[in-house]
TORKOL-4160 file (C-alpha; in steps of 0.2 Angstrom, whole numbers, padded with zeros to 4 digits, m for minus):
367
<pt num="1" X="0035" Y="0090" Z="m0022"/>
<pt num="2" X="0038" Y="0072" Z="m0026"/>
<pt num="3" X="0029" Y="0065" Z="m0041"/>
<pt num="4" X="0015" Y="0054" Z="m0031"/>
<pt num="5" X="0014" Y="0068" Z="m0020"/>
<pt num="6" X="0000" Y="0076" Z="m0033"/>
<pt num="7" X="m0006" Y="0057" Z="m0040"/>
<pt num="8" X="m0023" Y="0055" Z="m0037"/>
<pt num="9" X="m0032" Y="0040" Z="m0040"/>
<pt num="10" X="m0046" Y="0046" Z="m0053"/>
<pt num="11" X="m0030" Y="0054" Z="m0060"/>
<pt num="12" X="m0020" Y="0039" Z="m0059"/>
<pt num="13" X="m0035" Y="0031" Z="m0070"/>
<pt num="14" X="m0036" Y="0042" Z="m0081"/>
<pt num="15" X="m0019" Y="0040" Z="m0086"/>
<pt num="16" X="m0022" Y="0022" Z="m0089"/>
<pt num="17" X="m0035" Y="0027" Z="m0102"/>
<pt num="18" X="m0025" Y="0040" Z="m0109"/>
<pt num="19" X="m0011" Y="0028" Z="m0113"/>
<pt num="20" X="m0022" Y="0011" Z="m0118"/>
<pt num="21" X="m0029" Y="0026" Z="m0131"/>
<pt num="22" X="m0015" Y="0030" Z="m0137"/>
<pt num="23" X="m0010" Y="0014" Z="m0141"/>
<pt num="24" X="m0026" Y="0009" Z="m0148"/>
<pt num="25" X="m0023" Y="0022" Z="m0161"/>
<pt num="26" X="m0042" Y="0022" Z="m0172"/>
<pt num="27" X="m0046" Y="0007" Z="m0164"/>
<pt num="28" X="m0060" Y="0005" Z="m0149"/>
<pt num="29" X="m0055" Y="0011" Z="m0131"/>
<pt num="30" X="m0063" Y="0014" Z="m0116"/>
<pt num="31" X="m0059" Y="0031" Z="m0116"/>
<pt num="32" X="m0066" Y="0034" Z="m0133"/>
<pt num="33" X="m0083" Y="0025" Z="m0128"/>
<pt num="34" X="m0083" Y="0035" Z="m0113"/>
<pt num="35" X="m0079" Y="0052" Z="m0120"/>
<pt num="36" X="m0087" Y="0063" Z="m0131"/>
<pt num="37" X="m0078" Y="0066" Z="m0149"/>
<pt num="38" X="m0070" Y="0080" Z="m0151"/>
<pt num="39" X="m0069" Y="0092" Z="m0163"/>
<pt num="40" X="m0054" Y="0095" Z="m0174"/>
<pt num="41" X="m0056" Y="0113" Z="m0184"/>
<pt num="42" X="m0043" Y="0121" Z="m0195"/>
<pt num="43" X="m0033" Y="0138" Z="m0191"/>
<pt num="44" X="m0023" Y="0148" Z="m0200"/>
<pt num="45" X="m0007" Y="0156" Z="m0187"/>
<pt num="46" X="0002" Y="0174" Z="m0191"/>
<pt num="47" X="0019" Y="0169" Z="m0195"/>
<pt num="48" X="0035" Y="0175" Z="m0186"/>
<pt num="49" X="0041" Y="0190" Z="m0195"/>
<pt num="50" X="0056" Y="0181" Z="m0198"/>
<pt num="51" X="0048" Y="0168" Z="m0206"/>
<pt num="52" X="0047" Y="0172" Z="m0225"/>
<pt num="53" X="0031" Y="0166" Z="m0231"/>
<pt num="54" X="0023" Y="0177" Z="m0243"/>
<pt num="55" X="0005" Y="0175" Z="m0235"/>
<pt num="56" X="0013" Y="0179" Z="m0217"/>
<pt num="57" X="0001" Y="0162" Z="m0209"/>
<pt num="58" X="0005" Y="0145" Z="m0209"/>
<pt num="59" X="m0009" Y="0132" Z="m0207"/>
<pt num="60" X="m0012" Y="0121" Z="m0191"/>
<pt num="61" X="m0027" Y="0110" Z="m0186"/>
<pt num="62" X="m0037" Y="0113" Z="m0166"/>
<pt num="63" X="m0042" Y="0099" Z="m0157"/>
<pt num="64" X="m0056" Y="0103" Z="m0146"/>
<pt num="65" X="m0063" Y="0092" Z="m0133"/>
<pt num="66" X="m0082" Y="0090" Z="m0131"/>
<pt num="67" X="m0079" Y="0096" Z="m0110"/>
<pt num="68" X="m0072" Y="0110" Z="m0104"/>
<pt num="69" X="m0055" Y="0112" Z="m0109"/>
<pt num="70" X="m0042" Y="0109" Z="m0094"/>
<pt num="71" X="m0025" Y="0115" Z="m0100"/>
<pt num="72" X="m0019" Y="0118" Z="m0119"/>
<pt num="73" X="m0004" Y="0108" Z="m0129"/>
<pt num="74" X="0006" Y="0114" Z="m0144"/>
<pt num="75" X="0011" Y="0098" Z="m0151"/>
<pt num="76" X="0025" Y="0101" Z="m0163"/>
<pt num="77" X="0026" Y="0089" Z="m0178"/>
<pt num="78" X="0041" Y="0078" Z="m0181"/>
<pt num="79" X="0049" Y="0074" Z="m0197"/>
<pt num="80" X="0037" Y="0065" Z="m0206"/>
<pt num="81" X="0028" Y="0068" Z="m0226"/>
<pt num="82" X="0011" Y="0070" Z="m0219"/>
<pt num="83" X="0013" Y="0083" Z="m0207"/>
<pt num="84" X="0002" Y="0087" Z="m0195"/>
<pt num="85" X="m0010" Y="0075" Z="m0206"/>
<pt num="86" X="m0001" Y="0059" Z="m0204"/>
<pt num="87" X="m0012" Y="0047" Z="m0194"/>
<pt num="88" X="m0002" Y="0042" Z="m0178"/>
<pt num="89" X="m0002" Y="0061" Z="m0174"/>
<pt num="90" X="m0021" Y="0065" Z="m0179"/>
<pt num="91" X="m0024" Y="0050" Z="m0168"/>
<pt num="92" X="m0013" Y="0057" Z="m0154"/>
<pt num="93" X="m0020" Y="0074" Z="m0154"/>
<pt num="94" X="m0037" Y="0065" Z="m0153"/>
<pt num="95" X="m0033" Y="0056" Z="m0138"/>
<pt num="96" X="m0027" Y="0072" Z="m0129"/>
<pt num="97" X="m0043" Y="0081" Z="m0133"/>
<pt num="98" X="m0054" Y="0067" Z="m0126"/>
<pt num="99" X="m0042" Y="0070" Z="m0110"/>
<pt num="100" X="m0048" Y="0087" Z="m0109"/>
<pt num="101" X="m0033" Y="0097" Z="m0119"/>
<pt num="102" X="m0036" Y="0110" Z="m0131"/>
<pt num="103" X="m0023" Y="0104" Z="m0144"/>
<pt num="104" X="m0015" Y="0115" Z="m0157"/>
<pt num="105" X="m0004" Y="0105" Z="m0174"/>
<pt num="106" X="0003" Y="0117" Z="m0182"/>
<pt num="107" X="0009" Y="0111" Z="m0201"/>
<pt num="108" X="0029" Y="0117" Z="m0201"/>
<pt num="109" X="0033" Y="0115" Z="m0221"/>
<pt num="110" X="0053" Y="0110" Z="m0219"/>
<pt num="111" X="0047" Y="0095" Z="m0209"/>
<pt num="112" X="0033" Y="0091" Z="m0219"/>
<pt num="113" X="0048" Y="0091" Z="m0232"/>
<pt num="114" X="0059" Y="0079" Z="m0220"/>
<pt num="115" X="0069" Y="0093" Z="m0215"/>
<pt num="116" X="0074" Y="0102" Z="m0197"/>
<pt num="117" X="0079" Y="0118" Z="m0198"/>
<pt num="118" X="0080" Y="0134" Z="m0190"/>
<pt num="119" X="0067" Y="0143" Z="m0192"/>
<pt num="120" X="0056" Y="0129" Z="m0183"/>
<pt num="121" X="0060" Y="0138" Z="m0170"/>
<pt num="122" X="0052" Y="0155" Z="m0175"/>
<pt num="123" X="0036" Y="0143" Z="m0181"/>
<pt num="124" X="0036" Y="0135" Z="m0164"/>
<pt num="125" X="0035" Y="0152" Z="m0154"/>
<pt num="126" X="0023" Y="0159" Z="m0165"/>
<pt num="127" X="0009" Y="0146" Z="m0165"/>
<pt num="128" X="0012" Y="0147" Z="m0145"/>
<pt num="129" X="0010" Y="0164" Z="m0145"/>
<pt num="130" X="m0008" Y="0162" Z="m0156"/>
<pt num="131" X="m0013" Y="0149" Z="m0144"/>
<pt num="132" X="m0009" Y="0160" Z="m0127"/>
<pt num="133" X="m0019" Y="0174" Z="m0135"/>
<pt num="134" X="m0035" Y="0165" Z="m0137"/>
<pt num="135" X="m0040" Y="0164" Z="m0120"/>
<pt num="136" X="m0059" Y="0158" Z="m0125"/>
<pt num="137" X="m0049" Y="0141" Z="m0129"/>
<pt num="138" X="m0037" Y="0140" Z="m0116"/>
<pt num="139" X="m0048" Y="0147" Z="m0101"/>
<pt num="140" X="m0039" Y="0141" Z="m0088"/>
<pt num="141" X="m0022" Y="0149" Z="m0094"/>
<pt num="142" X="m0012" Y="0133" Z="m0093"/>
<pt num="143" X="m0003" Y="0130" Z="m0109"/>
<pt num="144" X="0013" Y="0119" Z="m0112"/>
<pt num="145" X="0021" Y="0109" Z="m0129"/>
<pt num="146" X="0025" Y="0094" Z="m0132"/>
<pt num="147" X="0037" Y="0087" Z="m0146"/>
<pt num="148" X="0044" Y="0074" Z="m0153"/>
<pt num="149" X="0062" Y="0064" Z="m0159"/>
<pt num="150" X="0071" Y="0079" Z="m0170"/>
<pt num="151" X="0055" Y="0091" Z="m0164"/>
<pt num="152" X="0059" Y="0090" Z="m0148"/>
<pt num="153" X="0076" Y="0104" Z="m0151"/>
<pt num="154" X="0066" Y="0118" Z="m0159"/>
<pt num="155" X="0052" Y="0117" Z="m0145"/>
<pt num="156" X="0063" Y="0118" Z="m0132"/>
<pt num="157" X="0072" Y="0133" Z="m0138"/>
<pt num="158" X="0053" Y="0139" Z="m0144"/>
<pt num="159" X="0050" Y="0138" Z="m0125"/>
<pt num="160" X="0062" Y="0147" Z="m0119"/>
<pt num="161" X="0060" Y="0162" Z="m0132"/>
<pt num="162" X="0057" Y="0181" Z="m0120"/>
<pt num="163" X="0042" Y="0182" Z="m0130"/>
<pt num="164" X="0034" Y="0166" Z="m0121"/>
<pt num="165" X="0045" Y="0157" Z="m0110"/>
<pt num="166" X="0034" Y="0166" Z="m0095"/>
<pt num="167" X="0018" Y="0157" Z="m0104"/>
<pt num="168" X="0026" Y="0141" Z="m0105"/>
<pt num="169" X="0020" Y="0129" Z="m0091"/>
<pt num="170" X="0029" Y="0112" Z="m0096"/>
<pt num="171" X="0036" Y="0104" Z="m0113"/>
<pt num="172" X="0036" Y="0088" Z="m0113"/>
<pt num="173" X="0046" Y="0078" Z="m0128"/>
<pt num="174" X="0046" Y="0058" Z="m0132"/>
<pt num="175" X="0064" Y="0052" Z="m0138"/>
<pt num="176" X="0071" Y="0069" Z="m0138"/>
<pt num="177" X="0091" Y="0077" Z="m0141"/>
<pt num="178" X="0102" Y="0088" Z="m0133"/>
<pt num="179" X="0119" Y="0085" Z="m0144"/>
<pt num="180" X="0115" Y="0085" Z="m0162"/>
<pt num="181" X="0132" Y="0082" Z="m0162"/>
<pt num="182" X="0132" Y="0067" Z="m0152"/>
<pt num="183" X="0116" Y="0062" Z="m0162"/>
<pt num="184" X="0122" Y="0063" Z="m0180"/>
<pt num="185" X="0139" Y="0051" Z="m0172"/>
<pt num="186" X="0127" Y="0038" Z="m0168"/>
<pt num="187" X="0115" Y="0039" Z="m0184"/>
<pt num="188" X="0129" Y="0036" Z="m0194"/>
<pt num="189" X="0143" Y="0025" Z="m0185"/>
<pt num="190" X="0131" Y="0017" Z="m0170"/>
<pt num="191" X="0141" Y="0023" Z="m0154"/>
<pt num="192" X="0137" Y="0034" Z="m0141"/>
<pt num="193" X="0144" Y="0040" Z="m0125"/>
<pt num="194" X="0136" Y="0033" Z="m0110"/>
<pt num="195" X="0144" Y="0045" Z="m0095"/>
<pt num="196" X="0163" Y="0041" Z="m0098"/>
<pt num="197" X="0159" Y="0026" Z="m0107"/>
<pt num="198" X="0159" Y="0024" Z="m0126"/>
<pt num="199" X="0144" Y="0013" Z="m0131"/>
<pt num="200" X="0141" Y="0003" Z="m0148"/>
<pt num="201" X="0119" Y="0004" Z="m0152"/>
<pt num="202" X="0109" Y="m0002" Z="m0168"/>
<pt num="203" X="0106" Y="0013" Z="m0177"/>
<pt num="204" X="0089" Y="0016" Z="m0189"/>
<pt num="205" X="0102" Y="0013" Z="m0205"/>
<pt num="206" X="0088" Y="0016" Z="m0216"/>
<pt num="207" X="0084" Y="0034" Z="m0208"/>
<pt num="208" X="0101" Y="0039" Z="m0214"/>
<pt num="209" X="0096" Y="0040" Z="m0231"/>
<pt num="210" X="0078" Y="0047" Z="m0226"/>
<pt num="211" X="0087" Y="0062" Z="m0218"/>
<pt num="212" X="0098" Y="0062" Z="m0236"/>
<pt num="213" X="0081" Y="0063" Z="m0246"/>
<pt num="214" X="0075" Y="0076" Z="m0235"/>
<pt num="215" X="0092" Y="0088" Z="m0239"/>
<pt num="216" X="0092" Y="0083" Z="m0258"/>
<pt num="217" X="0085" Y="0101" Z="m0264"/>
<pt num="218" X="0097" Y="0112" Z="m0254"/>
<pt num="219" X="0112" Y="0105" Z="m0263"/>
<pt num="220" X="0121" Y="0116" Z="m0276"/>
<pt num="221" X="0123" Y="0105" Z="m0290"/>
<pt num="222" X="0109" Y="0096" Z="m0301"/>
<pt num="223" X="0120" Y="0080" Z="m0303"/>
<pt num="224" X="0123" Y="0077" Z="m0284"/>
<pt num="225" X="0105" Y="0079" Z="m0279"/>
<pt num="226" X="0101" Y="0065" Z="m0294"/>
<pt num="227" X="0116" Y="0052" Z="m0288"/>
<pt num="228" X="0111" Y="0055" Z="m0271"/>
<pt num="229" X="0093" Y="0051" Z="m0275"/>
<pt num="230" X="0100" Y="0035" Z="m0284"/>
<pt num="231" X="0111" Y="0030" Z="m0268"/>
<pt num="232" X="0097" Y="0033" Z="m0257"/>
<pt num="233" X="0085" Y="0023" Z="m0268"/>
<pt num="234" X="0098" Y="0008" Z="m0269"/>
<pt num="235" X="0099" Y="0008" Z="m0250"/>
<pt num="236" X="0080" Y="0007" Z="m0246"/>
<pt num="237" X="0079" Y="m0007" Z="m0256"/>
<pt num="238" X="0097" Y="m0014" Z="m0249"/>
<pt num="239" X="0105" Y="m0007" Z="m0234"/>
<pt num="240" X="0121" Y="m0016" Z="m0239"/>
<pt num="241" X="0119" Y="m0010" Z="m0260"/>
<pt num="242" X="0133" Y="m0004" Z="m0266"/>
<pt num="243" X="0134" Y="0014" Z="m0269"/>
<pt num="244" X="0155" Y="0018" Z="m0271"/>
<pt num="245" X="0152" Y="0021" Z="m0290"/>
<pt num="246" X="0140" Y="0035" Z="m0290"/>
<pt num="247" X="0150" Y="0044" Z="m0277"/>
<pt num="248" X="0165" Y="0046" Z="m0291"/>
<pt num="249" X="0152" Y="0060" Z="m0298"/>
<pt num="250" X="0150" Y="0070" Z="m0285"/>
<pt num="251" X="0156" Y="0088" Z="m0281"/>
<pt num="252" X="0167" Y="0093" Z="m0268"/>
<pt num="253" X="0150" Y="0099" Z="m0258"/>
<pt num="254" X="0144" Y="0081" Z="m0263"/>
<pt num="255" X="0157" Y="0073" Z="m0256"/>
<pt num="256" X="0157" Y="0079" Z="m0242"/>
<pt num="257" X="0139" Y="0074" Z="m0237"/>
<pt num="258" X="0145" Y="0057" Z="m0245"/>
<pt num="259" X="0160" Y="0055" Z="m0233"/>
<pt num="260" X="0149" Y="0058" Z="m0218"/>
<pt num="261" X="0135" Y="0050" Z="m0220"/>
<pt num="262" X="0145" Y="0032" Z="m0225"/>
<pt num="263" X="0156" Y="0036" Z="m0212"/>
<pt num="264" X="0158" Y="0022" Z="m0197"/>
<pt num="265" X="0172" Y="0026" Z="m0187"/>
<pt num="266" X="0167" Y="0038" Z="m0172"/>
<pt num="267" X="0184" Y="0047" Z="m0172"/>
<pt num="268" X="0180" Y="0054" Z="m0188"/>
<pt num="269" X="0166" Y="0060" Z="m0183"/>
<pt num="270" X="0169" Y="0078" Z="m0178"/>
<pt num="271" X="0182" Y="0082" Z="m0192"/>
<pt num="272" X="0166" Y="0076" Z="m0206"/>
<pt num="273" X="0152" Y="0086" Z="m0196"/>
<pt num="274" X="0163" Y="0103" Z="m0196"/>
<pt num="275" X="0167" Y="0099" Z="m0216"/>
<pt num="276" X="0146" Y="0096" Z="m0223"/>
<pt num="277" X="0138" Y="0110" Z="m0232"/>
<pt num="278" X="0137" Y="0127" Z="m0226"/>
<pt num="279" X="0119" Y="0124" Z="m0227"/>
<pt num="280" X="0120" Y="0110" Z="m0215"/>
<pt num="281" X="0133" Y="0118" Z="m0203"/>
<pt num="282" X="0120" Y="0134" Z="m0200"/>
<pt num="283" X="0105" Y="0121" Z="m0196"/>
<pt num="284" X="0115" Y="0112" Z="m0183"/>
<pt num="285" X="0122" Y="0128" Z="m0176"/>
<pt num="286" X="0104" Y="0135" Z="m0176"/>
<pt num="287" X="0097" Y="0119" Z="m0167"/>
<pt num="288" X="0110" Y="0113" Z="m0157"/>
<pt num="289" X="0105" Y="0113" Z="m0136"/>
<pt num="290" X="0123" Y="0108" Z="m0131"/>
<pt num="291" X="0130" Y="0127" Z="m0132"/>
<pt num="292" X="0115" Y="0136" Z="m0128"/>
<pt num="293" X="0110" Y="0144" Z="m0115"/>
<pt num="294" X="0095" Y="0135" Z="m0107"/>
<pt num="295" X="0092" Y="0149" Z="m0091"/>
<pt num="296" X="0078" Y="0158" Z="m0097"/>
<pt num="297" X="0069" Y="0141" Z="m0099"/>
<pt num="298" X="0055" Y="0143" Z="m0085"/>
<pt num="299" X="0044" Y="0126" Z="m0090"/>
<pt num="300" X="0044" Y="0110" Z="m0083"/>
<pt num="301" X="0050" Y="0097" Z="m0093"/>
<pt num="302" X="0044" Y="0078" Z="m0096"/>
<pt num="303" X="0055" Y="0068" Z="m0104"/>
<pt num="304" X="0052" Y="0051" Z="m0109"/>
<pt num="305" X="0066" Y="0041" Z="m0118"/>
<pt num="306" X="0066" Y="0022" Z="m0126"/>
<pt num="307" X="0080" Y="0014" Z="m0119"/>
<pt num="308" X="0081" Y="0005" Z="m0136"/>
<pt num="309" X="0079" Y="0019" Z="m0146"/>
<pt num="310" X="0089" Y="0016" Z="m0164"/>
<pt num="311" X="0084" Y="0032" Z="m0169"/>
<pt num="312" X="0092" Y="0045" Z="m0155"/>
<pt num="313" X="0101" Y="0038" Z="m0141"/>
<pt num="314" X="0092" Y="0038" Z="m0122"/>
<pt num="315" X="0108" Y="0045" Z="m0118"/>
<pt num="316" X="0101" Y="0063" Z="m0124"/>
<pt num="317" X="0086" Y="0065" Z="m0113"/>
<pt num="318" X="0097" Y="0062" Z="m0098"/>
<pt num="319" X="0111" Y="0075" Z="m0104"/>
<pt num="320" X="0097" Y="0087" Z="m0106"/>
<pt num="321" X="0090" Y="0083" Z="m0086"/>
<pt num="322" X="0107" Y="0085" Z="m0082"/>
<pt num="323" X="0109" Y="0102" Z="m0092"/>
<pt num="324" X="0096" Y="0110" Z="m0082"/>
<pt num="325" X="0094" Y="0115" Z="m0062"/>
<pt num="326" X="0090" Y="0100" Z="m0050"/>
<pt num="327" X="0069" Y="0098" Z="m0048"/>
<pt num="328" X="0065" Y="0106" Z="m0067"/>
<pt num="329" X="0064" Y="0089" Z="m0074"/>
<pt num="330" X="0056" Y="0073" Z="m0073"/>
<pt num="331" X="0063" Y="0059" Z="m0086"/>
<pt num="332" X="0056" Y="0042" Z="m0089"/>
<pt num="333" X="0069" Y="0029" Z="m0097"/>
<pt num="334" X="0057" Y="0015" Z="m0102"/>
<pt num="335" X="0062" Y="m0003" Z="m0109"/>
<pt num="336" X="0052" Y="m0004" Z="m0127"/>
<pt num="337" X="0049" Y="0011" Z="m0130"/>
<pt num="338" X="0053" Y="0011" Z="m0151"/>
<pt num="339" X="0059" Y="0030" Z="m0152"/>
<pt num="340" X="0041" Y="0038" Z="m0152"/>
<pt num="341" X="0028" Y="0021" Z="m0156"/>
<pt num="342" X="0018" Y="0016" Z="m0141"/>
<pt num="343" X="0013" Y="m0002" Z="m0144"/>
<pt num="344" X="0000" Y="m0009" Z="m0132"/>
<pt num="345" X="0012" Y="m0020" Z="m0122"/>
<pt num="346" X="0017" Y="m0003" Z="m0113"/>
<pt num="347" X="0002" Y="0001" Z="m0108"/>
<pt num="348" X="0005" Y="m0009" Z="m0092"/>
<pt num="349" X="0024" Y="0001" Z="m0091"/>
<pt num="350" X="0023" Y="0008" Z="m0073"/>
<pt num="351" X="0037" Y="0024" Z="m0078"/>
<pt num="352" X="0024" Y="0025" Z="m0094"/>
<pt num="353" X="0011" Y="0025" Z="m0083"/>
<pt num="354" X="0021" Y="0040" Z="m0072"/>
<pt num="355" X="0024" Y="0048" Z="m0087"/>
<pt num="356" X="0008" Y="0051" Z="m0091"/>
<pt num="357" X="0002" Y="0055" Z="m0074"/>
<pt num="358" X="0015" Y="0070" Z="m0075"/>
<pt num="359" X="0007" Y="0077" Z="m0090"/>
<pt num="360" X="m0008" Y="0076" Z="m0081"/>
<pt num="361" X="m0003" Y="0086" Z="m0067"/>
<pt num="362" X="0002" Y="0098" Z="m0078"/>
<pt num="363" X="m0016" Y="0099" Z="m0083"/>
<pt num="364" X="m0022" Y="0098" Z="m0066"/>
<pt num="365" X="m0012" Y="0113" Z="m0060"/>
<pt num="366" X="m0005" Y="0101" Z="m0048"/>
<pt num="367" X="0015" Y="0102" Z="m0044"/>
């Protein structure tokens, strides 16, 4: 079925309210004077066994609309501090409540810590698995996720886990990867391969020294994680600071961190990605999509990429479509799109505007 084929007109509005509140954020919209507030209540989700947490839960926060729920979401946190707390989410959630999802934020600690790892994974599936059980929040037995940027990995392998993948309606993932390979090239040096075309971006320089901080207490040695700290701290204030003479201190472990990370020549690359930490090497193996096996995924997908994304390339949401059969994916490439911010000039973006209407098929039941 083509995508207008389901596209309703009250549906088609709807998304226009759906998208003018997200880009409102707190502020007035039509949809939040027209809708009733909902509720947002804290949970506590059974962890994964394989998750070692002492308490065996992991918090996460419901959003409930004040209607009868229409489908549930799982919306997995990205990297940032404040976790499932920090306000452009909460707002988010907020939004898809008053559009009649349940909404389930689970608080995943390593990324609260600006860290991706492989145990998101585990986290992911689990809070799913909570959320599919409770069907006196989920009625209607359509559920789906929906991640973003480094988030968007772990859900999808999440999503296709046997313990859910049957249960998984549609995942739908804003600036999202396929190749962390391919990704962690262009953080660092600015190119990316378009097809058979090598292409030069304009890289988030600064996020290289975020995703530094957020690795600092995994390293070995006391003095790399302090001159580290120092580099990272010289390059927030200056992306152009020198930072050569701390590196003379570092461990062999250090330096190998040190010599990727600075590194701007896309040949090198590979060779500097196979030589990072062991600790490093077992996260990207973990939450790599490029060598997995993606058959047992059964959701639909939504993919919606920034074509002027300095944080991950647009390029990986379209190897990801490509990765996975003909008809199982619908991908939105839209010009302005800032990685993951939603400003109010796209609000009038017509593939926004479908992009949306998709997810609200998904909540309709319509395909």
């Amino acid at each position: 079925m083509s995508l207008m084929a389901g596209c309703s007109p009250r549906r088609g509005y709807e998304a226009v309210l759906l998208l003018a509140d997200v880009a409102a954020g707190e502020e007035p919209s039509r949809l939040k004077a027209t809708r009733p507030q909902p509720k947002r209540v804290p949970v506590r989700i059974p962890a994964a066994p394989a998750f070692p947490l002492s308490a065996g839960f992991f918090g996460a926060d419901l959003y409930l609309p004040g209607e009868p729920v229409r489908a549930g979401v799982l919306l997995v946190p990205g990297v940032a501090e404040e976790g499932k707390d920090d306000p452009r989410l909460v707002a988010f959630a907020y939004s898809l409540a008053r559009s009649r999802f349940a909404v389930l934020v689970p608080e995943l600690e390593s990324m609260h810590r600006l860290e991706v790892r492989g145990e998101n994974v585990d986290e992911v599936a689990a809070a799913f698995a909570w959320f599919r059980n409770r069907t006196d929040l989920v009625p209607s037995g359509r559920l789906g996720m929906m991640a973003f940027s480094y988030a968007v990995g772990p859900t999808v392998l999440a999503a296709k886990d046997a313990a859910v993948a049957e249960d998984v309606r549609f995942v739908a993932g804003v600036g999202g990867y396929y190749d962390i390979h391919a990704v962690m090239t262009f953080f660092t040096t600015g190119w990316f391969q378009d097809g058979e075309r090598w292409r030069r971006g304009d890289p988030n320089r600064y996020g290289k020294w975020i995703f530094v901080e957020g690795n600092l207490d995994r390293l070995e040695h006391e003095s790399d994680r302090e001159l580290f700290q120092e580099m990272a701290d010289r390059r927030k204030d200056d992306l152009d600071a020198p930072i050569a003479d701390l590196a003379e201190g570092l461990s062999e472990e250090g330096l190998a961190l040190y010599r990727f990370i600075t590194n701007e020549d896309r040949e090198r690359a590979p060779e500097l990605i196979a030589a990072l930490p062991e600790f490093l090497r077992r996260d990207i193996d973990a939450l790599n999509l490029a060598d997995k096996d993606l058959g047992s995924l059964r959701a639909r997908l939504i993919l919606i990429h920034g074509l002027d994304d300095p944080i991950i390339p647009y390029t990986e949401s379209r190897a990801l479509k490509k990765a996975l059969p003909a008809g199982q994916v619908d991908l939105f490439l839209v010009r302005g799109l800032m990685h993951v911010d939603v400003t109010p000039g796209l609000v009038g973006s017509w593939r926004m505007w479908r992009s949306v209407t998709a997810l609200l098929r998904e909540r309709d039941g319509v395909r």
